[in-house]
FIGU-258285 format. One record per residue (C-alpha): residue in one letter; residue number from 1; x, y, z. Coordinates in nm, 4 decimals. Example, Ala and Ser with C-alpha at 12.3 -4.5 7.8 and 13.67 -1.06 7.14 Angstrom:
type_seq_x_y_z
A_1_1.2300_-0.4500_0.7800
S_2_1.3670_-0.1060_0.7140
***
This chain:
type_seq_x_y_z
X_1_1.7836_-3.3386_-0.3918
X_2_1.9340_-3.4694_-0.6950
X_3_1.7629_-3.6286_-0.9806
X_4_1.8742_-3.8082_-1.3103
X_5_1.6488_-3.9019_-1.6118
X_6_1.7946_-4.1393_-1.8478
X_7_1.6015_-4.1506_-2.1782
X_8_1.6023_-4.1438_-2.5462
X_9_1.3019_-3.9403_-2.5918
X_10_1.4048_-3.5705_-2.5712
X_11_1.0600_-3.4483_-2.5330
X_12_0.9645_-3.6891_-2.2900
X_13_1.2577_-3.5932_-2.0677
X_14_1.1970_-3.2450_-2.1101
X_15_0.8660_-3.2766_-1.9864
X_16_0.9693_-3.4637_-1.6999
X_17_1.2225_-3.1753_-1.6358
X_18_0.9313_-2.9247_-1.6438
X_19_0.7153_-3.1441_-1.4631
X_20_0.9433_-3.1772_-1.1391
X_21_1.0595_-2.7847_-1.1663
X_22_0.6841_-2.6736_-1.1938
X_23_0.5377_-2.9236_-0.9200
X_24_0.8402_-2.9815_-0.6719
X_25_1.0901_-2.8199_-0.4844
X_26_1.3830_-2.9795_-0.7214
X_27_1.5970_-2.7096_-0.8730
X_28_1.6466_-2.7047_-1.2319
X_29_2.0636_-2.7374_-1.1793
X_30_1.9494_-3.0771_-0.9829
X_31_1.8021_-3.2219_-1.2313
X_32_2.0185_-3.4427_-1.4675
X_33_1.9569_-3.5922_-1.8213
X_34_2.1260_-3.8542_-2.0342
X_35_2.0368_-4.0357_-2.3197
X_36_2.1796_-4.3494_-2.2659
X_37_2.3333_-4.5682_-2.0473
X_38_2.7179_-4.5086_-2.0639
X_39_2.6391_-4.1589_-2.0086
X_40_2.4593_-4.2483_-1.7210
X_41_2.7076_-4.4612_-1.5500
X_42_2.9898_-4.1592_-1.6182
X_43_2.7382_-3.9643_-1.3453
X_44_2.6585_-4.1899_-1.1551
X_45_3.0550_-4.2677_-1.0087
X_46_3.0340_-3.8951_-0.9364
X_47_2.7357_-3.7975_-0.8087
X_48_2.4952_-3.9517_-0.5695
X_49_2.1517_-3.9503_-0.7196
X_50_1.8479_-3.9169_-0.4738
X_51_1.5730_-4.0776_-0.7901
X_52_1.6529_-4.2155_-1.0955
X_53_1.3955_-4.2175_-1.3586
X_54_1.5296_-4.4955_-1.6335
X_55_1.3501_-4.5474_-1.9409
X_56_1.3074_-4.9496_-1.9698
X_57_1.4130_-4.9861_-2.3380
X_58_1.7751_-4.7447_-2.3944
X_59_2.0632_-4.7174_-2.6432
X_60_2.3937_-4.8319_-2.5106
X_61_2.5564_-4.5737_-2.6793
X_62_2.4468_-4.5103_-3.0569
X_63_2.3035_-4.8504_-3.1027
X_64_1.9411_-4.8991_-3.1213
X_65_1.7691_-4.8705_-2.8056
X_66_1.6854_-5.2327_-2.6539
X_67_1.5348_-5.3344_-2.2926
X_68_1.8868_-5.5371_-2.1899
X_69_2.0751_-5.2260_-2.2065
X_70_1.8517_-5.0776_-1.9283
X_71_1.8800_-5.3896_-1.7914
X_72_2.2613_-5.4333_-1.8283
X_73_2.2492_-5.0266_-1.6075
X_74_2.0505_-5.1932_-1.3414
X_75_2.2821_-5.4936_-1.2342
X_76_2.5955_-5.2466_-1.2842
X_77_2.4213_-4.9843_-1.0311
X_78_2.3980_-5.3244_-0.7910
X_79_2.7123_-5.4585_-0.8765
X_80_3.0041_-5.2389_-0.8864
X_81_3.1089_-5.0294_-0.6088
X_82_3.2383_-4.7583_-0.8264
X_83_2.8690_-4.6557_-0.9436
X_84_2.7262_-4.4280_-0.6397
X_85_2.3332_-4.6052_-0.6200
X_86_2.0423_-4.4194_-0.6388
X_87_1.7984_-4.4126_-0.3166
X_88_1.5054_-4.4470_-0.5558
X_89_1.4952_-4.5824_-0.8851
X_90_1.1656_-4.5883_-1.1312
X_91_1.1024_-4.7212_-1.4597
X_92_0.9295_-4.5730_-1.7261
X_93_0.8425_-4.7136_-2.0546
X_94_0.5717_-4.5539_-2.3539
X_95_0.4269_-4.9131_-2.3589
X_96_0.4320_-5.1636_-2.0975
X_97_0.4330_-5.4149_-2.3756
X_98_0.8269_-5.2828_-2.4540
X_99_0.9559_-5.5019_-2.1581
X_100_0.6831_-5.8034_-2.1569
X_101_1.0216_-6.0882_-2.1665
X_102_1.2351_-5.8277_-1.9120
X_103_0.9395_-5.7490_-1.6509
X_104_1.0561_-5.9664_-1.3980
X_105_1.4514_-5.8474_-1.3911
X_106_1.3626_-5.4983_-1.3739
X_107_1.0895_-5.5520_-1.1024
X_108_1.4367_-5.6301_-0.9367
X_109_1.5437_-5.3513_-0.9460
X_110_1.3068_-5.0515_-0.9526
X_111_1.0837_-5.0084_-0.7178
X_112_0.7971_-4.9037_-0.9685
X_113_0.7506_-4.9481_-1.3446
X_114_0.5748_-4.6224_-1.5036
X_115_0.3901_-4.6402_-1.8080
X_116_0.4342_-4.3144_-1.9540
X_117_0.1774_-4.2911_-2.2176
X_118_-0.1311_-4.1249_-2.3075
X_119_-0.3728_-4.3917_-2.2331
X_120_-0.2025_-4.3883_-1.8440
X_121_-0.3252_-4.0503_-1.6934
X_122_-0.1789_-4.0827_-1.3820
X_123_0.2111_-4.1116_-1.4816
X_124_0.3026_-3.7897_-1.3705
X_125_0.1576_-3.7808_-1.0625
X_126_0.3325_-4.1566_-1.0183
X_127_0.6545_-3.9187_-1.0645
X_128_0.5378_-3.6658_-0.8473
X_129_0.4740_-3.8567_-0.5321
X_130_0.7993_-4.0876_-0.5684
X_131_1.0329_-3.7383_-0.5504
X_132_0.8084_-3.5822_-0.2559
X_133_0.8422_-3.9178_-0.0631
X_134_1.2157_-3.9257_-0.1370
X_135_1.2477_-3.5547_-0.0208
X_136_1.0185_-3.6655_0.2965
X_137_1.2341_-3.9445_0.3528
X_138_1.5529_-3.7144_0.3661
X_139_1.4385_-3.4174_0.5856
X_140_1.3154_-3.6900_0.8320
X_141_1.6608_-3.8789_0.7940
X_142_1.8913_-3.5621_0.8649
X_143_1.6194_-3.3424_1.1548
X_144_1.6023_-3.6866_1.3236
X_145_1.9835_-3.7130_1.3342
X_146_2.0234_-3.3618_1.3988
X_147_1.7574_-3.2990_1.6228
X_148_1.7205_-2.9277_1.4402
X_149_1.5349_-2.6638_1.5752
X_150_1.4233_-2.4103_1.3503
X_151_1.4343_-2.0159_1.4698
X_152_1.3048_-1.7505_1.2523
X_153_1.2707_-1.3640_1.2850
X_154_1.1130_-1.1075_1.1355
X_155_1.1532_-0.7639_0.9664
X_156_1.0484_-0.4439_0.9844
X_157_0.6633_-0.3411_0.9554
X_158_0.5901_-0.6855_0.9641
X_159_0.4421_-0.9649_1.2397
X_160_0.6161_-1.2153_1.0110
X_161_0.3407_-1.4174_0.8314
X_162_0.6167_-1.6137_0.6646
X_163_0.7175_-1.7664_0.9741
X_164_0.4219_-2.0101_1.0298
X_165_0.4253_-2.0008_0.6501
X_166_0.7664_-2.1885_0.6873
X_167_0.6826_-2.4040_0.9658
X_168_0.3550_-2.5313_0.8447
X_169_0.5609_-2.6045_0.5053
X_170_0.8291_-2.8516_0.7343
X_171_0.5574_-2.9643_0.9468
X_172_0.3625_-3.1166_0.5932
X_173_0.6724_-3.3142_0.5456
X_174_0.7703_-3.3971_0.8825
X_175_0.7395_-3.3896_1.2202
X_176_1.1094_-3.4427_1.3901
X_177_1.1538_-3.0595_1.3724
X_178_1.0816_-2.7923_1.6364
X_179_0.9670_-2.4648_1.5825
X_180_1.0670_-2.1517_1.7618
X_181_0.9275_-1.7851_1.6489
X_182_1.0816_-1.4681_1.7813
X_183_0.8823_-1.1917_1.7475
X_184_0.9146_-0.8172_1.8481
X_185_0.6061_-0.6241_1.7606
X_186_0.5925_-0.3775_1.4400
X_187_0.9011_-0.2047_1.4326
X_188_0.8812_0.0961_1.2241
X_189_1.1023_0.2474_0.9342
X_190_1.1423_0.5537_1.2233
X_191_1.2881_0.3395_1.5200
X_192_1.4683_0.1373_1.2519
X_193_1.6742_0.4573_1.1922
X_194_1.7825_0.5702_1.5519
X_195_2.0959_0.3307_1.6522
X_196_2.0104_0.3495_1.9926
X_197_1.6476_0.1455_1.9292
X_198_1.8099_-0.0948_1.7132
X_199_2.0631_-0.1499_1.9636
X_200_1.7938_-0.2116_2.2582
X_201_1.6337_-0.5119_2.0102
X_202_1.9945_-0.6742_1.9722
X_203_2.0059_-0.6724_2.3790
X_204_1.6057_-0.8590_2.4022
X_205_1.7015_-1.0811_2.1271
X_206_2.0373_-1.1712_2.2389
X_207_1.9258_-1.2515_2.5938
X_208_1.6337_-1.4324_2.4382
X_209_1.8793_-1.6383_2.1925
X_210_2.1347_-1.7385_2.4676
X_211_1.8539_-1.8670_2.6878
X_212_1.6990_-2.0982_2.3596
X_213_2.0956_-2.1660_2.3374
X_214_2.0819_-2.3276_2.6606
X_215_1.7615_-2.4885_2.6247
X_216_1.8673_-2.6558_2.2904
X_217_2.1923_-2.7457_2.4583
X_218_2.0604_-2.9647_2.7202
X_219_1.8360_-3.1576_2.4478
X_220_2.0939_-3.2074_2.2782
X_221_1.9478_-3.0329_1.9741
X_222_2.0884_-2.7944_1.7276
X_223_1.9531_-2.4330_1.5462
X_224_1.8967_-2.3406_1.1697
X_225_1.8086_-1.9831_1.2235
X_226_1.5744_-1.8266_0.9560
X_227_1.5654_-1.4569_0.9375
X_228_1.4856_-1.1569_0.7352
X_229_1.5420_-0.7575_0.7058
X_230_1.6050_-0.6125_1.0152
X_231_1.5808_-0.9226_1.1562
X_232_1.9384_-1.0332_0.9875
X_233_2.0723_-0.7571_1.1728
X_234_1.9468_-0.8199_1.5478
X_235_2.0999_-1.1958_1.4516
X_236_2.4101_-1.0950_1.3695
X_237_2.4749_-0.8453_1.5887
X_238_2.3809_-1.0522_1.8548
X_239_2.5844_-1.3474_1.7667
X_240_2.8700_-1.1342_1.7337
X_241_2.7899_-1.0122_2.0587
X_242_2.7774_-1.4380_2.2622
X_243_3.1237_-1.5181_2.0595
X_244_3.3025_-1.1686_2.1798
X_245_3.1714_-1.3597_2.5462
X_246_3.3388_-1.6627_2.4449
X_247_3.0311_-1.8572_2.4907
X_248_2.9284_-2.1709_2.2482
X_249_2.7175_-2.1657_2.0252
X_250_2.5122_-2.4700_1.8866
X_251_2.3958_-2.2948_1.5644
X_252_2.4211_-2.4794_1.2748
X_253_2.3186_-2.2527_0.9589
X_254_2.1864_-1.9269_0.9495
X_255_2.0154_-1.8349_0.6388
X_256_1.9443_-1.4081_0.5818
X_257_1.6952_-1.2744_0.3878
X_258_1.6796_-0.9448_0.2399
X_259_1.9584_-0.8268_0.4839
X_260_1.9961_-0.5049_0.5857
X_261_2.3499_-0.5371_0.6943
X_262_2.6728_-0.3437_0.4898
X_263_2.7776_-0.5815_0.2069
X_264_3.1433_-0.5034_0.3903
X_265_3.0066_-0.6777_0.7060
X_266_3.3156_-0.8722_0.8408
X_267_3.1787_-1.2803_0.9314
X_268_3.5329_-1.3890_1.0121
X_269_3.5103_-1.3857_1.3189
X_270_3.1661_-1.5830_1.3724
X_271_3.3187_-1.8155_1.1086
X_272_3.6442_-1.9166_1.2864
X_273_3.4616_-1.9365_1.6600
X_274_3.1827_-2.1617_1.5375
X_275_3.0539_-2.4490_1.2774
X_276_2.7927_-2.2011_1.1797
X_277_2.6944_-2.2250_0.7656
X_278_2.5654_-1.8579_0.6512
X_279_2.3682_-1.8452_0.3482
X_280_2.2659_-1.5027_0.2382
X_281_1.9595_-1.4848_-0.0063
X_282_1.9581_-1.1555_-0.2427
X_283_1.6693_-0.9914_-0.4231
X_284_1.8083_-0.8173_-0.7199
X_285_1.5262_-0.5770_-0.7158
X_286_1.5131_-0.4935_-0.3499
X_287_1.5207_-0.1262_-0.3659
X_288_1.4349_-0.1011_-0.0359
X_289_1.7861_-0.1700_0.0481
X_290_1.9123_0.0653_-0.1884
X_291_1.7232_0.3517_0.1219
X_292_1.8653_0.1573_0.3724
X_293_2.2296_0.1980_0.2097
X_294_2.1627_0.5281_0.1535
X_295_1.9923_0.6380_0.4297
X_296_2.0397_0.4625_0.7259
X_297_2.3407_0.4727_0.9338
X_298_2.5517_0.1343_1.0030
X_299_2.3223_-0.0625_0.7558
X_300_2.3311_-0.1452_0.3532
X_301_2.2455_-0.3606_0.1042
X_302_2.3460_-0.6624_0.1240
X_303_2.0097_-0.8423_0.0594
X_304_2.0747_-0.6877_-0.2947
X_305_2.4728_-0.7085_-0.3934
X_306_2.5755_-0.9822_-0.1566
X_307_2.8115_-0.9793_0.0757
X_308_3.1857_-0.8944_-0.0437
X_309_3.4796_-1.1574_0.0005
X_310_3.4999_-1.5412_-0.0410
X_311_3.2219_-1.7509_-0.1408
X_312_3.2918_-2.1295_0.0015
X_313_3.0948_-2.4489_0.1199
X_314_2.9970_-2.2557_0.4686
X_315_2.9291_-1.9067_0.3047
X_316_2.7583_-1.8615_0.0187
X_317_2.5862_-1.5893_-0.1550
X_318_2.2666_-1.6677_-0.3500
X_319_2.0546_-1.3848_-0.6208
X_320_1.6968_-1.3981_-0.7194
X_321_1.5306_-1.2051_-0.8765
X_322_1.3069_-1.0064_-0.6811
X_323_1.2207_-0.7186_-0.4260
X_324_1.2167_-0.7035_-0.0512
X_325_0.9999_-0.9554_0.0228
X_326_0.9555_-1.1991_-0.2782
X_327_1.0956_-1.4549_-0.0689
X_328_0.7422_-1.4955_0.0802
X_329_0.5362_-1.5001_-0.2726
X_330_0.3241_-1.8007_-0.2409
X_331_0.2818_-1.7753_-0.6466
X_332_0.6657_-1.8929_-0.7069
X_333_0.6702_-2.1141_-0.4084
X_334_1.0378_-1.9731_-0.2567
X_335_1.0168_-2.1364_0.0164
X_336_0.9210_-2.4899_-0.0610
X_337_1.1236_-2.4730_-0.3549
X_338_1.4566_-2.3231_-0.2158
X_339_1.4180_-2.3210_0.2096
X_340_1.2721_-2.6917_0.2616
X_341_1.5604_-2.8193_0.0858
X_342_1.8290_-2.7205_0.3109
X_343_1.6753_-2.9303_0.5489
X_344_1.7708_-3.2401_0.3526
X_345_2.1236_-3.2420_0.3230
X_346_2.3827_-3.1023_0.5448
X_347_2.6299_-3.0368_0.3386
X_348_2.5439_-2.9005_-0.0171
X_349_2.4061_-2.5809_-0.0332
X_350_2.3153_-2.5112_-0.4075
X_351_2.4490_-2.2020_-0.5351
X_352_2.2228_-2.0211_-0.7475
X_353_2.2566_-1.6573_-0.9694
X_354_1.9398_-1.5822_-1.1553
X_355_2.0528_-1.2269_-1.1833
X_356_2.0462_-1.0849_-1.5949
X_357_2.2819_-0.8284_-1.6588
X_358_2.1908_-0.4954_-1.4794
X_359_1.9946_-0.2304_-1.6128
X_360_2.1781_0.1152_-1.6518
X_361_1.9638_0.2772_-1.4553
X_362_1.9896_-0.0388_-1.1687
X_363_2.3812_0.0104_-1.1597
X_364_2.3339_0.4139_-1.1526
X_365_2.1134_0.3561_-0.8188
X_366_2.3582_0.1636_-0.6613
X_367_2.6676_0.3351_-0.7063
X_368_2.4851_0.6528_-0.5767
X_369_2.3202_0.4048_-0.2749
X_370_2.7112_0.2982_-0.2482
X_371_2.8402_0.6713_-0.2417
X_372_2.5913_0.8212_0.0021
X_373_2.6509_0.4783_0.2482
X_374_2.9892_0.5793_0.2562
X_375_2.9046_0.9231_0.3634
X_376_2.6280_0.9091_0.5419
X_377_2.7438_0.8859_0.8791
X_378_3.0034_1.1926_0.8727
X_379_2.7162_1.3653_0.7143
X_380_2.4617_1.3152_1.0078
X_381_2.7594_1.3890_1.2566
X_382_2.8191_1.7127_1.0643
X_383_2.4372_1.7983_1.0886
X_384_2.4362_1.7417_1.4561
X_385_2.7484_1.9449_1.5004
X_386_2.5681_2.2374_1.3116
X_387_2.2032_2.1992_1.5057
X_388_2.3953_2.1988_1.8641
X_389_2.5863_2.4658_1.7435
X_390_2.3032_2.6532_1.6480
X_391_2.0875_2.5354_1.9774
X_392_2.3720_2.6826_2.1685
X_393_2.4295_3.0325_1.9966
X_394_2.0848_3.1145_1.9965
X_395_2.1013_3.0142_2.4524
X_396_2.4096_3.2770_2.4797
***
């Protein structure tokens, strides 16, 4: 969701800025600010805003700021088909006596007239409630059209709190989409290890996915499926799995969280068989993953480094900072802020890197993660080579 404040008043807009990045899911690089009205024309024939916030009483360009200039921005916005127009647009003003003669014209146009002042305590929640109705109003307009039904699954150690967590999120703003939660008990960091029990979770979830495949099918409906940890792996695997079959697949994005697959993991394939949109979420503190490179064979760290290869409009890498499971911290709101979204517009999936520079001793931990994960399986082989060796000397 896209927003663009046009205003004179630096600290005014700033405080709107902070205002909408502290108290609604709009990301900062979403958020747009000009200080007059050519400037705001030169964005607006390139970018569809989803709320305009327009100070009543603007600068052209360096002149002195005077109501007709906002006013002049309104009937271009209605007029000429080269300026891309806003699906919300409010006023604001310090005093309401500012526009007294232009009330009428810009009652036109916006849909409210703010009085931002100190004397008018409720301005900000005015703001507030116009950009959660115009998010509303766009995750109803694209699940209705969709029909999306949202699949999530869990990691390890877990029963996946997050996933009603996420669902009672959608279900504040909407109701057009349905829920479906696949759950597989607590799954420990010992069966996680052992191939053979990750493999039999791939198999339940894979005939479980096919037959919600089917289901969806028939209703015409497509899937966003949310998962995380392990969970990114049984998904994966298991779509890999249905395309190998050459069956169809009605899954429209697929968003992994703290993934424990091999940043080398190959998506070709499920990208040239299917419409499917990946978007892998990172933690660039997840040191879990830094074991799970390590440590655990045919799995790595890609919830951490990203995925190698080509970044594009259907796969994207995204860092945050954080560990295994700050994606569920109720305290910076990740989910409202950077889940609900991608529920409002099919096609742009902000790309965001919140990543500093690494520490020495982060980028020591991962080149030794990297350099055991690329040893780890011949050295488990060679382990079980010497144990059956030594099983079978000591039966002769």
């Amino acid at each position: 969701m896209k927003v663009l404040i046009v205003d004179d008043n630096d600290n005014r807009s700033k405080e709107i800025k902070s205002l909408l990045i502290s108290n609604s899911t709009i990301n900062q690089d979403n958020i747009y600010i000009c200080k007059n009205t050519q400037s705001a024309k030169e964005l607006m024939r390139n970018i569809r805003f989803d709320l305009l916030l327009l100070d009543v009483v603007l600068p052209k360009r360096s002149e002195a700021p005077d109501a007709k200039y906002g006013l002049a921005l309104l009937g271009d916005i209605k007029r000429r088909p080269n300026i891309k127009k806003p699906n919300k647009i409010i006023g604001i003003t310090a005093h309401y006596d500012d526009i007294s003669s232009f009330r009428s014209s810009f009652d036109k146009h916006c849909e409210i007239v703010i009085e931002a002042s100190r004397r008018n305590k409720d301005w900000k929640r005015n703001i507030i409630e116009a950009a959660d109705f115009e998010l509303a109003k766009k995750i109803d307009s694209l699940t209705t059209e969709k029909k999306i039904t949202c699949l999530t699954v869990h990691g390890i150690r877990t029963r996946g709190v997050w996933q009603q967590k996420l669902q009672k999120e959608i279900e504040c703003k909407v109701d057009t989409v349905k829920f479906e939660s696949y759950k597989y008990g607590y799954f420990t960091i010992i069966s996680f290890c052992i191939p053979f029990v990750r493999h039999i979770q791939i198999s339940r979830f894979k005939k479980t996915l096919e037959q919600t495949l089917l289901r969806e099918e028939k209703e015409g409906r497509t899937l966003y499926i949310f998962c995380h940890s392990f969970g990114t792996y049984i998904v994966v695997k298991s779509i890999s799995k249905i395309i190998s079959e050459h069956k169809k697949l009605n899954i429209d994005r697929i968003i992994l969280a703290g993934s424990v697959l091999p940043s080398t993991y190959d998506f070709s394939k499920i990208l040239s068989s299917s419409n499917i949109n990946i978007i892998n979420e990172c933690g660039n503190q997840d040191n879990v993953l830094l074991l799970s490179e390590a440590l655990v064979p045919n799995t790595g760290m890609a919830g951490r480094v990203g995925f190698y290869g080509m970044n594009n409009d259907r796969f994207v890498n995204r860092f945050f900072k954080g560990g295994h499971s700050h994606y569920f911290d109720e305290t910076t709101r990740f989910i409202e802020k950077n889940w609900i979204t991608l529920f409002t517009d099919q096609n742009d999936i902000p790309v965001i890197d919140q990543r500093n520079d690494p520490s020495i001793i982060s980028r020591t931990l991962e080149k030794i993660a990297s350099f055991l994960g690329k040893t780890k399986e011949l050295l488990y082989i060679a382990l079980l080579i010497y144990f059956l060796k030594n099983i079978i000397t000591h039966i002769n």
